[in-house]
C-alpha positions, 0 to 999 in steps of 0.5 A, spaced: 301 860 708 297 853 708 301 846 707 298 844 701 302 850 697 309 848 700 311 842 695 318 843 697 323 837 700 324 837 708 331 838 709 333 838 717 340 840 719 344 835 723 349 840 727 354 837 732 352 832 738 354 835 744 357 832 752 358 825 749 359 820 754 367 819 757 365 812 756 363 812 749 370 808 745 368 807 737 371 808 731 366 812 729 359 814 729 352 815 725 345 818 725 339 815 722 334 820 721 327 818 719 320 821 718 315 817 723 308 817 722 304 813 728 307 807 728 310 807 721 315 811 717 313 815 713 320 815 709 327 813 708 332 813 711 338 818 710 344 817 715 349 822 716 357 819 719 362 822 723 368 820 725 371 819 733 374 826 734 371 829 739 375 835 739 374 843 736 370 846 740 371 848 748 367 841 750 368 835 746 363 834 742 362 829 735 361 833 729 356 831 723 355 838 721 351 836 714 344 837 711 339 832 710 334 832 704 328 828 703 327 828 696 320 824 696 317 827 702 314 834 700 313 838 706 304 838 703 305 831 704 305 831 711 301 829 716 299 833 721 302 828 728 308 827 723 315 827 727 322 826 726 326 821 730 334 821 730 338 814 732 345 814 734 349 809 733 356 807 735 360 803 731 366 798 732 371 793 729 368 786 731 374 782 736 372 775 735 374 772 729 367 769 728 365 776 725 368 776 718 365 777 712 368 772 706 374 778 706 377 775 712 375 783 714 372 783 721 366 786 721 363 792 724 357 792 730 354 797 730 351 799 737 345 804 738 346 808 743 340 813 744 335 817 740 331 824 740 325 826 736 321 833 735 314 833 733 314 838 725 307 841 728 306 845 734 299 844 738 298 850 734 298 847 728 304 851 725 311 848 722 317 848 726 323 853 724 329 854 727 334 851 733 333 846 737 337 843 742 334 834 743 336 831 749 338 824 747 334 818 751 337 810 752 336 806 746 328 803 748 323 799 743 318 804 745 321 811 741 317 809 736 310 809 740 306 815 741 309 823 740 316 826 741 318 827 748 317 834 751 323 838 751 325 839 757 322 833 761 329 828 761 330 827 768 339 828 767 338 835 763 345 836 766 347 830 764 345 827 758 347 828 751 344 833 747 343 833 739 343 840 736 339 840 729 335 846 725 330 846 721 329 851 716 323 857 715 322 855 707 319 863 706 315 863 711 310 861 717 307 854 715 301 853 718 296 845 717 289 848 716 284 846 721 280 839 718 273 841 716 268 839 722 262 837 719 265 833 712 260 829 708 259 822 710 262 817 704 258 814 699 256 807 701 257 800 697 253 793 697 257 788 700 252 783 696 254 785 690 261 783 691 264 776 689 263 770 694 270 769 696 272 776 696 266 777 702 269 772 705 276 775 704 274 782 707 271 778 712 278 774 714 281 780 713 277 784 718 278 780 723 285 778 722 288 784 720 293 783 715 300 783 717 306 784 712 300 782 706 301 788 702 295 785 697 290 784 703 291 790 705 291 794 698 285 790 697 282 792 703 283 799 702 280 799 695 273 796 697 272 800 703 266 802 701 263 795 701 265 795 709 261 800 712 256 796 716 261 792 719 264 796 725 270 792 727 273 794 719 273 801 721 280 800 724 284 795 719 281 800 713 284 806 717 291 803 718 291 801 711 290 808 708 296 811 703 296 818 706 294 823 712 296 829 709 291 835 709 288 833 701 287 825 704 283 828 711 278 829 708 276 823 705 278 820 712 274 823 716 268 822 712 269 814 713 269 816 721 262 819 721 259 814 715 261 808 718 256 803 723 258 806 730 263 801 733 262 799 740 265 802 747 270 796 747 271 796 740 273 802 740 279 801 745 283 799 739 283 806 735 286 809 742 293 804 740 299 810 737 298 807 730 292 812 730 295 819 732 290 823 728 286 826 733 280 826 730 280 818 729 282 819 737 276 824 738 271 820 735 274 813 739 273 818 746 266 820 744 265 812 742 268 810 749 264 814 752 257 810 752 261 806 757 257 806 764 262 808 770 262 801 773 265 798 766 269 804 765 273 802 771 275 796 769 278 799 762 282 806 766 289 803 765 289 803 759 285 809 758 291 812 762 296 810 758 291 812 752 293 819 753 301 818 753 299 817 745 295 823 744 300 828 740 298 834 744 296 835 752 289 838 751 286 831 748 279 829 748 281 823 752 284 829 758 278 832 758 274 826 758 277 822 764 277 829 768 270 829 767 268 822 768 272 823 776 267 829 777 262 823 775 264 819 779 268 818 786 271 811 784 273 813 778 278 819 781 279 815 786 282 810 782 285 814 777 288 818 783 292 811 784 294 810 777 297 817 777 301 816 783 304 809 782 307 812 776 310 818 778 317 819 781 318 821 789 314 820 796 310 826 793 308 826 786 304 832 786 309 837 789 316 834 785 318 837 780 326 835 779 325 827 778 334 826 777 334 823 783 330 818 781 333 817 774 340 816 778 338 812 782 335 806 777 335 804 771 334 806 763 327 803 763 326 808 769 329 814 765 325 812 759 318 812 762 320 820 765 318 823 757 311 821 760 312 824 767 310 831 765 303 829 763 302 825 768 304 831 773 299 835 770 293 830 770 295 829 777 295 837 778 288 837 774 285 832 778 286 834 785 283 841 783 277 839 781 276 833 786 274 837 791 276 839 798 273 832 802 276 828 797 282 832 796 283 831 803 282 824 803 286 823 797 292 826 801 291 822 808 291 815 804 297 818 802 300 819 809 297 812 811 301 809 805 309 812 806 308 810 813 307 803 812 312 803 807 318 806 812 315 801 817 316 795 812 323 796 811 323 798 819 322 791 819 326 788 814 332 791 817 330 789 825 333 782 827 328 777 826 327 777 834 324 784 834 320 784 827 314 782 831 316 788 836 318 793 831 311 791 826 307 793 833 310 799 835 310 802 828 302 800 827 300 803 834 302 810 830 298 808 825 291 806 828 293 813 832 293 817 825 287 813 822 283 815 830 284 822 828 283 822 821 279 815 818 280 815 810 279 809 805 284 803 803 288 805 796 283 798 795 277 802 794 274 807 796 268 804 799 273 801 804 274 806 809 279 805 815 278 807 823 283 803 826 288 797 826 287 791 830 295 792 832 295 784 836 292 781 830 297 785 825 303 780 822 308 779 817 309 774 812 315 769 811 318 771 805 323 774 801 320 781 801 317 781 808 310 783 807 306 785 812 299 783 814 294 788 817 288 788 820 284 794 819 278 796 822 272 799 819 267 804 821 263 798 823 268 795 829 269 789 823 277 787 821 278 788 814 285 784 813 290 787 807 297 786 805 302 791 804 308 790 800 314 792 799 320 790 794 316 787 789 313 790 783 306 790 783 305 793 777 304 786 774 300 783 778 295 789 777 295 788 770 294 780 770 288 781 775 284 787 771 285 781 766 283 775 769 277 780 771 275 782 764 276 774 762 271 772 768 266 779 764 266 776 758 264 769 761 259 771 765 256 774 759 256 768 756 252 765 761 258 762 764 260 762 771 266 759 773 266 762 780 272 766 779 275 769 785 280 775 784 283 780 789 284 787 788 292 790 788 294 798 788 300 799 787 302 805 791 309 808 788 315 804 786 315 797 788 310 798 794 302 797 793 297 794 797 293 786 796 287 785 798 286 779 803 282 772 800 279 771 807 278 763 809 283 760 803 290 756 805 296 755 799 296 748 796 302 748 799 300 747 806 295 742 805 299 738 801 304 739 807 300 735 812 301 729 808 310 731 809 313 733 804 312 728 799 304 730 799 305 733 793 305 727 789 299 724 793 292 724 790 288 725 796 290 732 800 285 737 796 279 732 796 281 731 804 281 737 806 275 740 802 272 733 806 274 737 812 272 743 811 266 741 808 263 736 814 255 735 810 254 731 803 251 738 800 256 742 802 262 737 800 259 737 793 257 745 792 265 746 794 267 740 789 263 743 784 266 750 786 273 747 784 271 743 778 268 751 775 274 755 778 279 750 777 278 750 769 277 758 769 285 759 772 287 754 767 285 758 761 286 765 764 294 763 766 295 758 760 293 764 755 297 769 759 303 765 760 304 766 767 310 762 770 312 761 777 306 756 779 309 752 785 304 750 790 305 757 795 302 761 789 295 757 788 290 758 794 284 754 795 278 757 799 274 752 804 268 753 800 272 750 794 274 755 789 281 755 786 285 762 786 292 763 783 297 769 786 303 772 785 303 774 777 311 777 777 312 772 772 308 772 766 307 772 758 312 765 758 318 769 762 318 761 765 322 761 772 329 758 772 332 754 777 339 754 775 339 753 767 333 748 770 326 750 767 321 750 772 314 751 768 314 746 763 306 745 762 301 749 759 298 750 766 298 747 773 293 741 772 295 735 777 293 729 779 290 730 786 286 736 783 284 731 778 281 726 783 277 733 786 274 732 779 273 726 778 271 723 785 276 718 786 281 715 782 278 712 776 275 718 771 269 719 770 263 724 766 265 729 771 272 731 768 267 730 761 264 736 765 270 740 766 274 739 759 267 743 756 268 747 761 275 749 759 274 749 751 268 753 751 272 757 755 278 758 752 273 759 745 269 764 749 276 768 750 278 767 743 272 770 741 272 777 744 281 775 744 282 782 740 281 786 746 285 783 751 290 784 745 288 791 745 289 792 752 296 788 753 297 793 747 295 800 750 300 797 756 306 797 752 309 803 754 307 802 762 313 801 763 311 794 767 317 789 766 315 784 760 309 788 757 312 789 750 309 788 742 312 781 744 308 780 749 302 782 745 305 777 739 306 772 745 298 771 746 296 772 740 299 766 738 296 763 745 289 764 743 291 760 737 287 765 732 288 759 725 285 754 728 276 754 728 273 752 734 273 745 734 281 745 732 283 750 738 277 745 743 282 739 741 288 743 742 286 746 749 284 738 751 290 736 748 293 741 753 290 738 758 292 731 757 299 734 757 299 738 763 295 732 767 300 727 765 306 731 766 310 729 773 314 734 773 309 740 776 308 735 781 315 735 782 316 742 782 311 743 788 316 737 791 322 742 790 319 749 793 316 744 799 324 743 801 326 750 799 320 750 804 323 748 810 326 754 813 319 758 813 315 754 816 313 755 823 306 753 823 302 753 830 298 749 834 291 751 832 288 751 839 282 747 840 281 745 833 282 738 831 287 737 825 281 733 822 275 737 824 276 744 821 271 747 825 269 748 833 263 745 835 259 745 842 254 741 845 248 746 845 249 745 837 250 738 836 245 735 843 247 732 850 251 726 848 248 719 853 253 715 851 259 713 846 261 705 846 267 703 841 263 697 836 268 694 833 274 696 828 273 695 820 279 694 815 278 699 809 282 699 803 282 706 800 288 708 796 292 705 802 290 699 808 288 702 814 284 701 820 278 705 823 274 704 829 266 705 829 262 709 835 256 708 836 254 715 840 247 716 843 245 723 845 239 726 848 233 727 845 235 723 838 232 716 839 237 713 834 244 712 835 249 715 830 255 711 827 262 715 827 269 712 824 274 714 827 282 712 827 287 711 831 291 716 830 285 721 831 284 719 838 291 720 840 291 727 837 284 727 841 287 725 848 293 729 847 289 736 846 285 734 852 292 734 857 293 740 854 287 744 855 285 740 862 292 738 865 289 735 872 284 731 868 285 723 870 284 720 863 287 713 862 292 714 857 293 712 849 299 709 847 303 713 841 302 712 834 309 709 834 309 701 833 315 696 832 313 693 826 307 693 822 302 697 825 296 697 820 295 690 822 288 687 825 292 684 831 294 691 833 288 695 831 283 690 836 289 690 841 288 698 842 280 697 842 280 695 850 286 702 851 281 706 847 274 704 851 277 705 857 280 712 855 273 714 853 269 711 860 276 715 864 273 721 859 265 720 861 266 719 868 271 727 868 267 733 871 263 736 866 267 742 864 271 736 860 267 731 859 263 735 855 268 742 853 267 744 846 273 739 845 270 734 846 263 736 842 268 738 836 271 730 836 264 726 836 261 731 830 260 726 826 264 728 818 263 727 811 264 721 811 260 719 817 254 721 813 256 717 808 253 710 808 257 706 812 257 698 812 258 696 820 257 689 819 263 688 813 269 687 817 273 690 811 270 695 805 274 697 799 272 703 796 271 703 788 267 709 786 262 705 781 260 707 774 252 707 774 248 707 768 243 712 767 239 707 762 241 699 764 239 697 757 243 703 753 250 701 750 252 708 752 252 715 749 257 719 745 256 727 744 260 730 737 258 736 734 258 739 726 260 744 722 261 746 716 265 752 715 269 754 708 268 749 705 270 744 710 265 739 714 268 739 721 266 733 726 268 733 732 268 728 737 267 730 744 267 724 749 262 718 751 260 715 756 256 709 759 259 705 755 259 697 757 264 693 760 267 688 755 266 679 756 270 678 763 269 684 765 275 689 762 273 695 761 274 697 753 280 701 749 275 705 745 276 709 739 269 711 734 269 710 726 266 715 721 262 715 714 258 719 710 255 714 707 253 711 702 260 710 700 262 704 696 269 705 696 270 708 703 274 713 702 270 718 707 273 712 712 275 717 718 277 715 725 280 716 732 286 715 735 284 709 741 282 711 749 285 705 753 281 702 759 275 707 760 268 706 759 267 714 760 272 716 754 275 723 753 276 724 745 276 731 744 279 730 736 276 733 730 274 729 723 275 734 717 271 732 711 273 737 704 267 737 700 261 741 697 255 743 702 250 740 697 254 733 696 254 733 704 247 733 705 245 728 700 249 722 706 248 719 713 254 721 717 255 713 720 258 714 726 260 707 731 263 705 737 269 700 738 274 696 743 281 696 740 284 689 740 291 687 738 290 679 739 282 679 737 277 682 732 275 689 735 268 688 738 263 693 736 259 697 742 254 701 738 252 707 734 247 711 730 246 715 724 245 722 723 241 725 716 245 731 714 239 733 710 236 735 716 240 740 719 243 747 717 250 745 718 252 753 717 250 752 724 255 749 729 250 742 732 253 739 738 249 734 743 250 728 745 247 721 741 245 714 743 248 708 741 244 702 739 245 697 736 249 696 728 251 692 723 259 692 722 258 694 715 
């Protein structure tokens, strides 16, 4: 009979549990019992008691034996997707006395010790009758996210509590008719025609949602009709809907073909569990399905975890992604790898009994194998389409993988004389598996392998010990990549898929913040293979050149970029490069919350990008050292990156540039924020350790969702100011550089030079004629020091070039030529080491003499030294060579000048207005060019505005003061709450000021702005000149 004709209750029977736990000590327990419909109940609860007495029966057992009746829930009023979900409790008197209530009676704590759930309609759409036994799963916060468990996929079937319930026949076979395929589209309404404020109150809500507002969302529901031009409505409106039994079907679906079609990425959102309805998940696939196979790649995670929500395993969605891995190579390839990390077992596609695994590990473990059995039948699926070559592929990079990970515990457990010797004897059998049959790296199939370069394969020096391989590729190329073992690398996987899609969404917007990410595959339970950034070094070792306090030190980075950046141009394209990518890895981890940033975990590449690695501590799970909170400021922004930017020490327009940079940014993100949320929310059932519904709220309140543009620009600046002022990230890098010490076994480089990054030969720098000491010159830089200037001629050049080298240098210069050319007579340099003071003039002009005579020792050798590599490699001239050098001034302090684009302006300042609900909203932004004070005092700024005319200056408004700066960063919004039409009747009057405790503040200038001019719906943003204005 159809369901529609069955108005009876639903009445289930709750037998007896049977193999309660032995270890199980409570004085009674209870059973909660609730009908589940998506994310939501569907019912009330009814709970059902029964006492600690296990007997009655051959094997113990606790008996509750009692029907249950939902009287308000008819069985016609059933969705199709409904389930039942049973909750045990166990229940115990309270041992402190802090647990009484005003009686003086101790309380009792329940505990939840399991769950089980069954589905009311089988796949053929037919009520379930009769007996069922119910394996009970460990208490989780996911049983309520996607179907009911498959009986018979618990992995301790032997071992687990079992709940025996029956549901009765009700007379008869209940079947849910199949839904009309084709039902009329709903009727439309004019949005226009509805009241002002409720427009802009649907709109909010559309966008917002309406969490817990059970007004909002009767409203919403109410006028649905109106909303059908507006795609990213679809979702709320359906989530808002009363019912989905079978009378309310059709009204639903006919939403779904009258609405505006919603986007690839918007559709995302109706593959969450709180949309079961396998229509709304159909027409999402068929939506998804606009997407181009190189952008699905980027979203198949979550479209993998989209299947675990689907109620029955014949899904659109199935059938979907086994047709686009036909399409595609790097769609199956990458499926393949999502489906294999995921299963139990060194051959997830032959294993069939996963207890081994649930034995050995944790609840969470056994509560992701309810999703086993799916993902083994797509795994089974896939490799039976592929094909043989990519089935043979799929198996050797399967081999490859359980190889390398034997050998990385092999090397764990060698002593650490022989790991060295253990890793090169187990790559030999690799290189001799991939000679015989060549396969592709899990990073990509793109990425295929022949060989490894055995000699050139390491490990790393941490924790885990993960290895360093050295592939060769089919053209005889190195292809370096990192396996690791130990570590979940499911996190990290996550946080670069979403980092890649931020980086999407920039570049979409025409920003390009040069963002460098690097592939991660996990291959099975805590193992997986990284990509290897190639030409990148940690902040850690760079600082460390400086010891073990260059941590808090400004000019490590700018150094050393200097150093691998030896010409003017190449030196600014890699601070431009730092400065784009600095701020795209402050968004990314301040809105991911990802912790543990000690200076091992960002790297820096010669070209000047800035990258982060290790994500396993993320969503603000804060590394902890004791009870000692490590990660303290929003994101890592340092003084020393700060000098890169700014060009020295002082600030500058150039850190204006990378503030707009992060605020344009971060409002970019906030803009598309909902599908990040979705992305984290299909996630939440991974298993991946700290994806949950928290994790979602967590970045929601990140993306700071109340806040206009303007307030979350002055919100993220805010945060810079904090994070760069914090000395505790500094302190931090401090900390790991002691932790440290232990590890570090750095090597010589070889012939380089520690301040010459490359080698350089005389056939690319010219012959040298001669080179002659001229004088030394005192420079002032941060710190005293004393350089000495060479005048070096070469052949063919008639000019001579000018190089400043220090004393310092020539020691490392001459200590490396006695290593590479023992025999060599060189007159020898005494050591750095001096008694007393040794940055002074009397001593830099007595080495002059020691160090002209070593080069004349030097020119006179035999050709092989004289002009070896070394050599050449020591007289290139640097950075700051090229620079323009003062060489008569016996001292020169560097001060980075502020120039003037226009001498006879008194400065620029940039703001931005708009007026949005009701608010006139000014930002300020920065200012720069401003002039210097009488005295030559740069001045305390703050700006002032108006809306003039207004005799009694309540419009008065102003800004909190920038001390010392001619360049200010203010980043600070001015609201002004009025009508639109009394706004543009007035001039915005905004001026610039010296704050002065002891004087009258001087003013630097200003302008007008004539409101009537501008539509200020629209956001208006640029930078205005200063000129000269009254005080009033």
């Amino acid at each position: 009979m159809p369901i529609s004709c069955v108005l009876k209750p639903i009445v289930v029977s709750v037998n007896c549990l049977h193999r309660p736990p032995p270890v199980w000590r409570y004085d009674d327990y209870s059973l909660g019992v609730q009908i589940n419909y998506g994310t939501r109940f569907i019912s009330d609860p009814i709970v059902t008691k029964c006492s600690n007495d296990m007997s009655g029966g051959l094997f113990p057992r606790l008996n509750f034996s009692s029907w249950l009746t939902f009287d308000k829930n008819a069985i016609c009023t059933l969705p199709r997707e409904s389930r039942l979900i049973f909750v045990l409790y166990g229940t115990q008197t309270a041992e402190n006395e802090q647990n009484t209530d005003a009686n003086g009676e101790r309380r009792q704590v329940p505990t939840e010790l399991g769950w089980c759930a069954i589905q009311l309609f089988d796949h053929k759409r037919e009520m379930i009758c009769g007996s069922y036994l119910l394996s009970m799963w460990p208490p989780t916060t996911d049983k309520f996210l996607g179907p009911a468990p498959a009986r018979g996929c618990h992995p301790q079937p032997d071992l687990c509590p079992v709940l025996s319930i029956e549901i009765p026949p009700y007379g008869g076979r209940i079947m849910f008719p199949e839904p009309l395929q084709q039902p009329q589209p709903a009727p439309r309404c004019d949005f226009n025609s509805l009241d002002a404020n409720l427009q802009q109150e649907l709109l909010d809500t559309a966008e917002q949602g309406y969490s817990g507002a059970k007004d909002k969302r009767e409203v919403f529901w109410e006028k649905r009709l109106y909303l059908q031009s507006f795609p990213y409505a679809l979702p709320k409106v359906l989530h808002a809907a009363h019912s989905w039994d079978y009378a309310s079907l059709m009204d639903l679906h006919s939403l779904l073909h009258s609405w505006t079609p919603l986007s690839p990425l918007q559709a995302l959102e109706l593959l969450l569990p709180r949309y079961p309805d396998a229509k709304v998940r159909q027409k999402a696939v068929e939506w998804i399905s606009q997407l181009p196979n190189d952008q699905l790649v980027d979203y198949l995670p979550q479209l993998l975890q989209a299947l675990k929500h689907d109620t029955y395993e014949a899904s659109d969605m199935a059938n979907f992604l086994l047709c686009k891995c036909l399409e595609s190579p790097r769609i199956a390839h990458h499926m393949y790898w999502l489906l294999v990390h995921s299963l139990p077992g060194d051959d997830p596609q032959n294993s069939i009994d996963a207890s081994s695994v649930a034995n050995e590990f944790d609840d969470s473990l056994i509560t992701q194998a309810r999703y086993y059995r799916r993902n083994k039948i797509m795994l089974r699926a896939l490799l039976a389409v592929c094909g043989e070559r990519l089935l043979a592929r799929f198996l050797s990079q399967n081999i490859m993988c359980k190889s390398l990970a034997s050998l990385a515990d092999s090397v764990k457990q060698a002593k650490e004389s022989l790991r060295q010797k253990t890793l090169c004897f187990g790559m030999e059998s690799v290189h001799q598996q991939l000679n015989d049959k060549p396969t592709s790296l899990p990073l990509g199939p793109e990425l295929e392998v022949t060989g490894v370069n055995v000699r050139s394969c390491s490990y790393f020096n941490s924790n885990t010990l993960p290895l360093k391989i050295s592939y060769i590729n089919s053209d005889g190329e190195v292809l370096p990549a990192i396996f690791k073992s130990g570590d979940d690398l499911q996190q990290d996987m996550l946080t670069i898929q979403l980092i890649r899609v931020m980086n999407k969404m920039w570049l979409a917007e025409g920003l390009d913040l040069k963002m460098v990410t690097f592939n991660c595959v996990p291959t099975g339970f805590k193992k997986g293979m990284i990509e290897l950034v190639s030409d990148a070094e940690t902040l850690r070792k760079i600082q460390v050149e400086y010891g073990l306090t260059g941590s808090f030190k400004d000019r490590p980075i700018a150094e050393w970029l200097a150093k691998q950046n030896p010409s003017q141009l190449e030196y600014q394209r890699a601070v431009k490069n730092f400065t784009v990518s600095c701020a795209g890895y402050s968004v990314a981890t301040y809105i991911l919350g990802i912790c543990d940033r000690h200076n091992d975990n960002i790297m820096l590449k010669t070209s000047g990008h800035l990258f982060h690695i290790d994500f396993g501590k993320f969503l603000g799970d804060a590394q902890m050292f004791g009870n000692f909170k490590r990660d303290r400021t929003p994101f890592v922004l340092t003084s020393d990156m700060a000098y890169v930017i700014n060009g020295g020490d002082k600030p500058s327009t150039d850190f204006h540039y990378f503030v707009d940079l992060c605020c344009r940014a971060f409002n970019i993100i906030r803009k598309h924020g909902d599908l990040i949320l979705h992305m984290l929310a299909l996630m939440a059932t991974a298993g991946i350790p700290g994806v949950t519904a928290d994790a979602v709220t967590y970045v929601r309140g990140a993306l700071l969702p109340e806040q206009s543009n303007p307030e979350a620009a002055a919100s993220f600046a805010k945060m810079i100011q904090f994070s760069l002022k914090s000395w505790f990230t500094q302190f931090n890098f401090f900390l790991h550089n002691l932790a440290q010490m232990r590890f570090s076994n750095d090597e010589g480089s070889g012939e380089l030079l520690s301040f010459v990054p490359r080698k350089y030969t005389m056939q690319q720098d010219g012959r040298l004629r001669s080179v002659m000491v001229v004088r030394c010159q005192k420079h002032y830089d941060m710190e005293k020091y004393y350089t000495y200037i060479l005048r070096v001629t070469r052949h063919g050049q008639t000019d001579p070039t000018h190089l400043f080298r220090s004393y310092k240098e020539f020691t490392e210069f001459h200590q490396k030529l006695c290593l590479h050319f023992p025999l060599a007579k060189l007159h020898s340099l005494p050591s750095g080491m001096h008694v007393g003071r040794s940055n002074v003039k009397s001593v830099a002009e007595r080495r002059l003499p020691q160090i002209q005579r070593f080069l004349i020792s030097l020119f006179n050798s035999a050709d092989e030294i004289a002009h070896s590599d070394l050599v050449y490699t020591f007289f290139h001239p640097l950075l700051r060579d090229q620079q323009e050098a003062k060489l008569t001034v016996s001292k020169v302090r560097e001060v980075k000048e502020q120039t003037r684009e226009n001498p006879y302006e008194v400065g620029q300042i940039k703001l931005s207005l708009q007026y949005r609900r009701g608010v006139l909203t000014v930002m300020i932004h920065h200012a720069k060019g401003l002039p210097m004070l009488q005295g030559g005092q740069e001045p305390n700024t703050y700006v002032k505005c108006y809306l003039k005319p207004d005799a009694t200056k309540v419009t008065k408004r102003k800004t909190k003061v920038v001390r010392k700066t001619c360049v200010p960063s203010f980043m600070e919004t001015l609201e002004y709450r009025m009508p639109l039409e009394h706004i543009q009747n007035r001039f915005l009057h905004v001026t610039v000021w010296s704050h002065d405790t002891l004087q009258e503040n001087e003013l630097l200038g200003g302008f007008q702005i004539d409101l009537c001019k501008y539509d200020l719906r629209k956001e208006l943003i640029d930078w205005f000149r200063l000129g000269p204005m009254s005080r009033n």
